[in-house]
C-alpha positions as CSV (number, residue, x, y, z in Angstrom):
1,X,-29.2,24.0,8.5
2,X,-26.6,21.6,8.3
3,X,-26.0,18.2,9.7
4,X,-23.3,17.7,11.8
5,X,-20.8,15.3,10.5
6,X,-20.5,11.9,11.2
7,X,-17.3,10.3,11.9
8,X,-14.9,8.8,9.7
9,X,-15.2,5.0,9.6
10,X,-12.7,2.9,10.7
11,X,-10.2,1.8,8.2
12,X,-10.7,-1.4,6.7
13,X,-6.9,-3.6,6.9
14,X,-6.7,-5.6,4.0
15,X,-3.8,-8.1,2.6
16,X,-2.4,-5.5,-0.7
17,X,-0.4,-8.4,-1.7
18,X,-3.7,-10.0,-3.2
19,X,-4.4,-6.7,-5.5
20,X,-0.2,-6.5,-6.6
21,X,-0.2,-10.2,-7.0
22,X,-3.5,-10.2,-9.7
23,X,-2.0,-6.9,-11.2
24,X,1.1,-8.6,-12.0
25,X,-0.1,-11.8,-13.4
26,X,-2.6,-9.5,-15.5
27,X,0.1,-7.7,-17.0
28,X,2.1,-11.4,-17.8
29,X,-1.0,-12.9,-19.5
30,X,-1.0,-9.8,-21.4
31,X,3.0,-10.4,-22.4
32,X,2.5,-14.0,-23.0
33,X,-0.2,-12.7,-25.4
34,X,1.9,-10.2,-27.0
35,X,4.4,-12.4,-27.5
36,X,2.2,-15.5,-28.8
37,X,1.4,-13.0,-31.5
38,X,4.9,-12.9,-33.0
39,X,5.4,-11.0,-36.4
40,X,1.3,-10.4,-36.6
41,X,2.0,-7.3,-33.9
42,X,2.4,-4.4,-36.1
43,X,6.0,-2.4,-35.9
44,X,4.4,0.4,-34.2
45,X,2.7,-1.9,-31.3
46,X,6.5,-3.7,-29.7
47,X,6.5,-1.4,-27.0
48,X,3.6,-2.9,-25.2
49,X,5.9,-5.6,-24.5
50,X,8.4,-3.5,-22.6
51,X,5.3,-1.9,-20.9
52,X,3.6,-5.8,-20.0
53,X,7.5,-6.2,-18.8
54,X,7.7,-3.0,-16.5
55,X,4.4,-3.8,-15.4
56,X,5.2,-7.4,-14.0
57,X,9.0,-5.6,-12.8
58,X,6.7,-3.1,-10.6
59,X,4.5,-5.7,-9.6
60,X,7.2,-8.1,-8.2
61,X,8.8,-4.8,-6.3
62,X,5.4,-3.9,-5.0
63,X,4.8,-7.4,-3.8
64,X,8.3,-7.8,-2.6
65,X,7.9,-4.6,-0.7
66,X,4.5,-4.2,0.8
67,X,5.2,-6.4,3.5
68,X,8.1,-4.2,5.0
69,X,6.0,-1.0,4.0
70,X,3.0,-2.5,6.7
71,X,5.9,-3.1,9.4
72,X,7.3,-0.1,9.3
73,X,4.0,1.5,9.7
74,X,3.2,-1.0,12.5
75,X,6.8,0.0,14.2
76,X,5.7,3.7,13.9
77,X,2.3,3.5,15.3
78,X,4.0,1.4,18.1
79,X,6.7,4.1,19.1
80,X,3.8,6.7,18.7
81,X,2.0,5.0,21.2
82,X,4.8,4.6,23.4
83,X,5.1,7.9,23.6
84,X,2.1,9.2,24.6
85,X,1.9,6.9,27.4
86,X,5.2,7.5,28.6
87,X,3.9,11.4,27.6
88,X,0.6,10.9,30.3
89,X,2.2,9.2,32.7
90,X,4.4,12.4,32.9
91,X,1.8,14.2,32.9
92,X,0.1,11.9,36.0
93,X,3.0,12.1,38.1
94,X,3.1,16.4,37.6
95,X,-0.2,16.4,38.8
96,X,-1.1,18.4,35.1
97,X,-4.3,18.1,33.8
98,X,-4.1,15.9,31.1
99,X,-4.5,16.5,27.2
100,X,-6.1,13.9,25.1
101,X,-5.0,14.1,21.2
């Protein structure tokens, strides 16, 4: 017999910028290294620079961008809830029996 299942936790709101902000200076301590290293990096190994520099281009973007990403969200979840109040008090003044989602 199974259990029934629990319910999903609540979702834990952290600050991404942290995360982006160590990824990006992760990826320019490993160009500064790259670059320290001058001729000694083979030929073959060069385009882990352009990679370190793509890396720190994303992470800049991602920083740059996460904090419109979270209003945008906010604005959404707003409007949603908006709605379904202005949706139940609708529903109140109809005399309908209400509908929880």
């Amino acid at each position: 017999m199974r259990k029934p299942r629990q319910p999903d936790p609540e979702v834990m709101e952290s600050d991404y910028r942290v995360p982006t902000a160590l990824g990006t200076a992760a990826w320019f301590v490993a160009l500064v290294v790259l670059v320290a290293m001058g001729e000694k990096l083979p030929e073959s190994e060069r385009w882990w620079v352009w990679v370190c520099a793509v890396g720190i281009a994303l992470g800049v973007f991602a920083f740059l961008y996460i904090p419109r990403l979270q209003r945008k969200r906010r604005e959404a979840e707003e409007r949603g809830a908006a709605r379904r109040r202005e949706r139940a008090g609708r529903q109140e003044q109809d005399g309908a029996p209400r509908e929880d989602s």
